[in-house]
C-alpha positions in Angstrom: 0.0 0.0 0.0 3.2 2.4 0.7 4.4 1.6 -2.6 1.1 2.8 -4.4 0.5 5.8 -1.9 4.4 7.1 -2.6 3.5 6.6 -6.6 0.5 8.9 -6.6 2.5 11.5 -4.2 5.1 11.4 -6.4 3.1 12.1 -9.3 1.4 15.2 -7.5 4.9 17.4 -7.5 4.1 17.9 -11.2 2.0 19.9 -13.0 -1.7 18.5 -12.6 -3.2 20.9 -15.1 -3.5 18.0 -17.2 -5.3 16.0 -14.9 -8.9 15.3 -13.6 -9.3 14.8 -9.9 -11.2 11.6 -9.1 -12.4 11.3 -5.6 -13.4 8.0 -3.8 -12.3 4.6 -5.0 -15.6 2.9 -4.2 -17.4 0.6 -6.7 -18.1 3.6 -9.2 -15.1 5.0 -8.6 -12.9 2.0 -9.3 -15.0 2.0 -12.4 -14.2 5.5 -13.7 -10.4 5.2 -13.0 -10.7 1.3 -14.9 -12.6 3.7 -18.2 -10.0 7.0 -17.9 -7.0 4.3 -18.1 -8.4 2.8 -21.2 -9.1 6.2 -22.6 -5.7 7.6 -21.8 -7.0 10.4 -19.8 -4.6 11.3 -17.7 -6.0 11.8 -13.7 -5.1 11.7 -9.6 -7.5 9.7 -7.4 -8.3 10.4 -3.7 -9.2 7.8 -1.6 -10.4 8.3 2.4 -9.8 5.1 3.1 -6.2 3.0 3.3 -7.3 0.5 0.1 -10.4 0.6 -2.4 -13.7 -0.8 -1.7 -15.8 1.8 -0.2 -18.5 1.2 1.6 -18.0 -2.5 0.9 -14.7 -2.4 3.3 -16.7 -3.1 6.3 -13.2 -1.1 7.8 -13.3 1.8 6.2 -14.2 5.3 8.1 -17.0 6.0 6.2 -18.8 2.0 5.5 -22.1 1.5 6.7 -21.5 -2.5 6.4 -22.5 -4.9 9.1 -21.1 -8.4 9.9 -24.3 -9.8 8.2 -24.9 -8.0 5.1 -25.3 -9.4 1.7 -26.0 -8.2 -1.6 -30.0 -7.5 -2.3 -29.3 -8.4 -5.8 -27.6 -11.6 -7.0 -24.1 -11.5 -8.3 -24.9 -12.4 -12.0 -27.3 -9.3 -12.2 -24.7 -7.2 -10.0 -20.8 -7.8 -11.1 -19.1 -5.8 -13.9 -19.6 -7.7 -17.3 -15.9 -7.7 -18.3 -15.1 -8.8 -14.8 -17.5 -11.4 -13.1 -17.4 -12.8 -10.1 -15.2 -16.3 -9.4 -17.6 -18.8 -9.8 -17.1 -20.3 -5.6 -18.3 -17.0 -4.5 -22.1 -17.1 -3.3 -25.3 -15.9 -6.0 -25.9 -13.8 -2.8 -22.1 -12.5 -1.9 -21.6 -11.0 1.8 -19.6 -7.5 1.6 -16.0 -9.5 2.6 -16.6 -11.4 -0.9 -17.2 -7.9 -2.3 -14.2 -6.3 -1.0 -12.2 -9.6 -2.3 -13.8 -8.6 -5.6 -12.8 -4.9 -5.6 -9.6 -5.6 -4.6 -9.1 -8.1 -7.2 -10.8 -5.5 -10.1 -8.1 -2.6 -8.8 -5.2 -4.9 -9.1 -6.3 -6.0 -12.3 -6.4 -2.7 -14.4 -3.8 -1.4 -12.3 -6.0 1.4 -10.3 -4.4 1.4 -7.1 -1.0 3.1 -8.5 -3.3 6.3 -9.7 -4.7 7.1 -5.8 -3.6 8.8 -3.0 -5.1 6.6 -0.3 -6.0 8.0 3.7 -6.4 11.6 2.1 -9.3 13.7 2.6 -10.3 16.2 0.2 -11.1 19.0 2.0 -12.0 21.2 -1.0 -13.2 22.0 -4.6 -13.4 25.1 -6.6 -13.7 26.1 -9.9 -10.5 28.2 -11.2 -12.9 30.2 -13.6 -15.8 29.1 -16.4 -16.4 26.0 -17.2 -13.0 24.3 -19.1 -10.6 26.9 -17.1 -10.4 24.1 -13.8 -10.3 23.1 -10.4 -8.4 23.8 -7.2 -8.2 20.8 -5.2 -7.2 20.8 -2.0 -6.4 17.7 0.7 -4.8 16.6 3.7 -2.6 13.5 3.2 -2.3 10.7 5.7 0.5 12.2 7.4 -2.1 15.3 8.0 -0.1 17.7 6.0 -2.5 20.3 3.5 -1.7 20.0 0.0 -3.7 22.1 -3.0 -3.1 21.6 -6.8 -5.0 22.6 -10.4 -6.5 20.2 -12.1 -8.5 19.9 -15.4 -11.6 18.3 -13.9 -13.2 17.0 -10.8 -14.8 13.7 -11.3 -17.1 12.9 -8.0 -17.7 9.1 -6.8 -17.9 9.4 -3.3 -20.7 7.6 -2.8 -24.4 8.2 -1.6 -24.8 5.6 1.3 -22.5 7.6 3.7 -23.9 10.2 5.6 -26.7 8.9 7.9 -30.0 10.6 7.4 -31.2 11.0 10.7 -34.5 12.3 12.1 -35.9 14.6 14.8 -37.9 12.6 17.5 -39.9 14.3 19.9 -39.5 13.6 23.7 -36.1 12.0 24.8 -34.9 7.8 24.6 -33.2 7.0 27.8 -32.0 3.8 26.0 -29.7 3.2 22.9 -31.0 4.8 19.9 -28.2 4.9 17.0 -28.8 5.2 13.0 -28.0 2.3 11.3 -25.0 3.3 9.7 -23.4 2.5 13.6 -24.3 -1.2 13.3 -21.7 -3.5 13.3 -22.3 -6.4 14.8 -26.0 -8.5 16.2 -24.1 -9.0 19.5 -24.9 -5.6 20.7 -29.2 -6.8 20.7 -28.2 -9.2 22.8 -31.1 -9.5 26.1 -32.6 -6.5 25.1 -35.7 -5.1 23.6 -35.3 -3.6 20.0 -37.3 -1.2 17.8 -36.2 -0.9 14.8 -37.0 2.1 12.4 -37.7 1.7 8.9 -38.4 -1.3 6.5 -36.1 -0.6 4.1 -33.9 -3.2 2.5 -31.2 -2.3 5.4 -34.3 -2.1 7.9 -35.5 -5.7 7.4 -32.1 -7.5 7.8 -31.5 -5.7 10.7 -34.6 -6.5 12.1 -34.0 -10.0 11.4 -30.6 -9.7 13.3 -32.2 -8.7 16.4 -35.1 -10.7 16.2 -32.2 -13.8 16.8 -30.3 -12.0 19.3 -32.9 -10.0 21.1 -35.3 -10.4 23.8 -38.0 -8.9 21.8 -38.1 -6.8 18.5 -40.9 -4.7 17.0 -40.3 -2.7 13.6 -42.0 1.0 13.2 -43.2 1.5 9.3 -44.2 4.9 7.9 -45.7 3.5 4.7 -46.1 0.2 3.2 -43.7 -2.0 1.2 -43.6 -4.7 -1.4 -41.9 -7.5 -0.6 -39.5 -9.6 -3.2 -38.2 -13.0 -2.4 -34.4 -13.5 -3.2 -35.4 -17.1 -4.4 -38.0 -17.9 -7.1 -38.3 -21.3 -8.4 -35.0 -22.0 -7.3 -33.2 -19.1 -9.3 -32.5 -15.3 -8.2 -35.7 -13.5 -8.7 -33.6 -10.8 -10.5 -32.1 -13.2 -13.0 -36.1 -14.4 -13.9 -38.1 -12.7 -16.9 -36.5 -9.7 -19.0 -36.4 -11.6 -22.4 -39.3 -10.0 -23.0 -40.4 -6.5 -22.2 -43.7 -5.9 -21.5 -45.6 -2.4 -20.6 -45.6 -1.4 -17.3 -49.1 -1.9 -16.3 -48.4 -5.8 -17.7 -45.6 -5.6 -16.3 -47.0 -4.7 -12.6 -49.8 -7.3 -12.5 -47.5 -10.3 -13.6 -45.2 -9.5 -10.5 -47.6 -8.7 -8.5 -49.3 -12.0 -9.1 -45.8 -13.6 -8.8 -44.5 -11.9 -5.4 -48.7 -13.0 -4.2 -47.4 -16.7 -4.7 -44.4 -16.3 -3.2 -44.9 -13.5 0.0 -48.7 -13.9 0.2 -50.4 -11.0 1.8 -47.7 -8.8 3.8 -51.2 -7.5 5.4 -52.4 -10.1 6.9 -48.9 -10.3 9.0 -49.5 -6.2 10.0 -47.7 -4.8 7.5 -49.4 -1.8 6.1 -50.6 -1.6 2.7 -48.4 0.0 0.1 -50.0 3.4 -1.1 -48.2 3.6 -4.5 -47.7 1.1 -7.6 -45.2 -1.7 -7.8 -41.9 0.0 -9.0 -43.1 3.5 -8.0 -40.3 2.8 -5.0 -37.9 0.5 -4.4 -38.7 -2.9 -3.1 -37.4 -4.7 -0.2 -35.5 -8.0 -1.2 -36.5 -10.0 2.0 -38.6 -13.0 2.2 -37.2 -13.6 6.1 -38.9 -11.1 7.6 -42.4 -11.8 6.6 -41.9 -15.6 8.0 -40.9 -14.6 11.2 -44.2 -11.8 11.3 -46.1 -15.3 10.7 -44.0 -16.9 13.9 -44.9 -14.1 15.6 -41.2 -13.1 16.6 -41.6 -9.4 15.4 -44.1 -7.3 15.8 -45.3 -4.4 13.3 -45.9 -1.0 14.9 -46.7 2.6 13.0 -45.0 5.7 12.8 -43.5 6.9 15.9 -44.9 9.8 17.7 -43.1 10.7 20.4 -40.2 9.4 23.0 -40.4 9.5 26.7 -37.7 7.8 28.5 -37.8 4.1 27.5 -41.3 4.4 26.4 -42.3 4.7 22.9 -45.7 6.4 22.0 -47.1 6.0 18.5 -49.0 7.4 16.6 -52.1 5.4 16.5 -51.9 5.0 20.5 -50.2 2.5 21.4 -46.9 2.5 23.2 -43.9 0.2 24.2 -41.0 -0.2 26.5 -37.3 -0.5 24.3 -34.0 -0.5 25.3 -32.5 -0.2 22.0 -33.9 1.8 19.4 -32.4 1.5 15.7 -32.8 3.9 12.8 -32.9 2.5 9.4 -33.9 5.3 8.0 -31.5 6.1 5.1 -28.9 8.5 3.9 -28.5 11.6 2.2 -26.5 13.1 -0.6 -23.4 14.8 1.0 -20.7 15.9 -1.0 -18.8 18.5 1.6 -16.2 19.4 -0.3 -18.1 21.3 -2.7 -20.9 24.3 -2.7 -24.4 22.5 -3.6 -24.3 25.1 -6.1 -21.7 24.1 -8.2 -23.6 20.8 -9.0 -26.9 22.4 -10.2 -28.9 20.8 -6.5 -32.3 20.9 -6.9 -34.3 19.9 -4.2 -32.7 16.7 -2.3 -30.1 16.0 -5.3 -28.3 17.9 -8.0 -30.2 17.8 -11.4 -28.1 17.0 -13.5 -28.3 15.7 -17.3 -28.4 11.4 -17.0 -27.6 12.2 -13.3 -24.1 13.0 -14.3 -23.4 15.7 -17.0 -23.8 19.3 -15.4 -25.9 21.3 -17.9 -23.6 24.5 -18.1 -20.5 22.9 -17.3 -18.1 20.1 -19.0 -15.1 20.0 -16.2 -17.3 18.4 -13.4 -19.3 15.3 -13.3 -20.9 13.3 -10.3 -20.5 9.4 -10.7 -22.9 6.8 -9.2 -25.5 9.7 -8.4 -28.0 6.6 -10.0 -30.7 4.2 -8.8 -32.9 1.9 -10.6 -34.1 -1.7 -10.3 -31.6 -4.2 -11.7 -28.9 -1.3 -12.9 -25.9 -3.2 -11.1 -22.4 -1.8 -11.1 -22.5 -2.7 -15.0 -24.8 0.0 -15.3 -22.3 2.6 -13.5 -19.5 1.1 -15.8 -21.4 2.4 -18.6 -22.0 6.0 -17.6 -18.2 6.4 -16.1 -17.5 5.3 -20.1 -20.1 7.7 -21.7 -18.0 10.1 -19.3 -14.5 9.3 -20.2 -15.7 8.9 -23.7 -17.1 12.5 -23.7 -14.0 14.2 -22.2 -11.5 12.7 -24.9 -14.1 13.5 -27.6 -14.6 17.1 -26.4 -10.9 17.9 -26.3 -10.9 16.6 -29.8 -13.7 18.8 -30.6 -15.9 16.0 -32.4 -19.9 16.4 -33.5 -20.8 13.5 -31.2 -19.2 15.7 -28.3 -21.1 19.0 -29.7 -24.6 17.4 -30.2 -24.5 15.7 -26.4 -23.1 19.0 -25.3 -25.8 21.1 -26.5 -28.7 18.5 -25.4 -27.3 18.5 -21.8 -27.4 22.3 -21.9 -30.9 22.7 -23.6 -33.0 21.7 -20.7 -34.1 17.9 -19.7 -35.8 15.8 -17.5 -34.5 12.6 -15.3 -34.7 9.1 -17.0 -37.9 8.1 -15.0 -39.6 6.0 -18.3 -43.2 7.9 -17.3 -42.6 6.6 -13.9 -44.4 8.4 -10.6 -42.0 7.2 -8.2 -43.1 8.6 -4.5 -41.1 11.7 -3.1 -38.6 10.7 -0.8 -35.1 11.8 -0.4 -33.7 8.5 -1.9 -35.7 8.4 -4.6 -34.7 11.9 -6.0 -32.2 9.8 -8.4 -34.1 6.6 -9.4 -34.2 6.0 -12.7 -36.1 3.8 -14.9 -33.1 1.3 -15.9 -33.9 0.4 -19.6 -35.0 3.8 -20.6 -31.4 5.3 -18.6 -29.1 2.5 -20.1 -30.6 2.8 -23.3 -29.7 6.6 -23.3 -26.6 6.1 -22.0 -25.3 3.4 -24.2 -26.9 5.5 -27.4 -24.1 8.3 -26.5 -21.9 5.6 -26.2 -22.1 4.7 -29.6 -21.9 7.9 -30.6 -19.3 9.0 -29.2 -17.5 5.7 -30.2 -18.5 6.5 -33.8 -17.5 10.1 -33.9 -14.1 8.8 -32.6 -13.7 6.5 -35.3 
């Protein structure tokens, strides 16, 4: 790791002019850095933690990992098409496979030898208009400030990171800690747990304490669908997709599917969802609604208030805890930069295929993308439409002109017609055939503008 660290120092005495910043060496950013090598463009990564992985190092300073955690989608569905995953490692991998994998991706397209690893970038700002620049500026793992200009700044920090937190009312005189904490099932041990949220995070959690607690309830806002990992044997997301039917077709063949599979998540407590399938992302847990039929959980509502280790809700009820967990989520945080300078609208930057700034062509946010299915194969094709679009501006191509002017002309996000509810982690979601369709179109254009 010295080695690689002293390579990328070495090369940051020199003139950086030349070179875009990439931050974070997470799955997107590993991805990036794997497409700039292959289009020659020259760049300096940043990495907080000591080796590449991100959130997936369960020992890195900003993961959100826990002991237990396993991909929601299988590997097949998940895994970089020019790089899959050994075939010993599970259809389900847990996050030390994953970190195996990244590792193994970085050492293959030599990555590691472009980042500055345990350096925080402290900040990011334009040197003038858009092609004139930026000023980065970090502190290294010795702690010592460092500031350089670069061409570009390429973002792919991340956007499971910084804990979204809410506002209770009243005071817990127990344990209450945001997911993002949790670690390890241990620390349920003899208590009683509430967990908060039913996200995908939400339900495994819940199904940790529910084996190492004394009791555990779960608190829902809204309702959710539930998705078996399993169907017929196979990975639910490997089934259908050969042929593509319209939505409302779509909706009421799942539905009927995840019926024969989950039942009625109703009849177990769980409120009823109040949007359409799709319209928000489902939870891939089948676990959790067989321990609701054994009774071992217990479904409560929306919280309404604390009082010591009480918890009111908000249909009247009330229960004693002594640990109270919130899964509810994170939020977009990139500190090192105004909000302005990425075109934020509401609780995300707008920004053309959730990476192209409209008025700018020297600053791009990777991974800034959620949909159904996309896997990291779909973030390996917009880091290339990127990398593809910086070597064909500096050669001044039409491909490079035409996506130019329609990032700058005013657009909408890639949601296919889709009404998907208004939460903070949704403010990204895409609809994955009508994004990846988009983005592999610019692709080929690109590609044949080069040619």
């Amino acid at each position: 790791m010295d080695k690689h660290a002293s390579t990328a120092i070495d090369a940051g005495k020199v003139n950086m002019r030349s070179h875009y910043a990439l931050i974070g060496a997470g799955p997107m950013g590993l991805a990036m850095a794997k497409t700039l090598i292959e289009q020659g463009i020259p760049f300096q990564g940043f990495e907080l933690h000591c080796d590449v992985g991100g959130l997936w190092d369960i020992d890195g300073p900003k993961s959100t990992m826990y002991e237990t955690a396993h991909l929601i989608s299988s590997k097949t569905m998940t895994e970089f098409a020019d790089f899959p995953m050994d075939s010993h490692v599970a259809e389900y991998p847990s996050h030390r496979e994953l970190r195996h994998y990244f590792r193994k991706f970085a050492d293959h397209y030599g990555i590691r030898e472009h980042f500055l690893f345990s350096t925080v970038v402290m900040s990011a700002t334009p040197l003038g208009k858009s092609g004139e620049g930026w000023r980065i500026t970090w502190r290294d793992a010795e702690g010592k400030e460092h500031s350089g200009d670069f061409a570009g700044l390429l973002i792919a920090n991340g956007t499971l990171s910084e804990p979204n937190m809410p506002d209770f009312k009243g005071t817990f005189a127990g344990e209450l800690i945001h997911s993002s904490a949790y670690r390890d099932p241990e620390i349920f041990k003899g208590k009683r747990v509430l967990i908060i949220g039913a996200g995908n995070s939400g339900c495994d959690i819940a199904v940790d304490a529910i084996h190492h607690g004394k009791s555990c309830d779960i608190s829902m806002r809204r309702g959710y669908y539930f998705v078996p990992k399993y169907v017929f044997g196979r990975p639910a997301d490997t089934m259908g997709g050969k042929i593509k039917l319209p939505m409302w077709l779509k909706r009421r063949v799942d539905g009927m599917i995840l019926k024969w599979f989950t039942g009625d998540p109703q009849k177990y407590g769980f409120p009823k969802p109040d949007y359409a399938l799709y319209e928000s992302h489902p939870v891939v847990n089948s676990l959790i609604l067989f321990h609701a039929g054994h009774g071992d959980i217990k479904v409560r509502p929306d919280i309404d208030r604390f009082n010591g280790h009480t918890v009111h809700f908000k249909d009247g009820s009330q229960a004693d805890y002594d640990l109270v967990l919130a899964a509810t989520g994170y939020r977009l945080h990139y500190p090192f930069i105004d909000n302005a300078l990425l075109n934020w609208q509401g609780d995300a930057p707008h920004l053309f295929l959730n990476c192209l700034h409209p008025e700018r062509d020297d600053v791009f946010v990777l991974g800034m993308v959620e949909a159904s299915g996309l896997g990291w194969q779909g973030r390996h094709e917009q880091a290339e439409m990127v990398a593809r679009y910086i070597s064909a501006l500096k050669k001044g191509t039409m491909a490079a002109k035409a996506l130019k002017q329609e990032k700058g002309a005013g657009f909408k996000r890639m949601t296919g017609g889709m009404n998907y509810i208004d939460l903070p982690r949704m403010a990204y979601y895409v609809d994955k055939a009508t994004y990846r369709t988009a983005v592999t179109s610019w692709i080929a254009a690109l590609k044949g503008s080069d040619a």
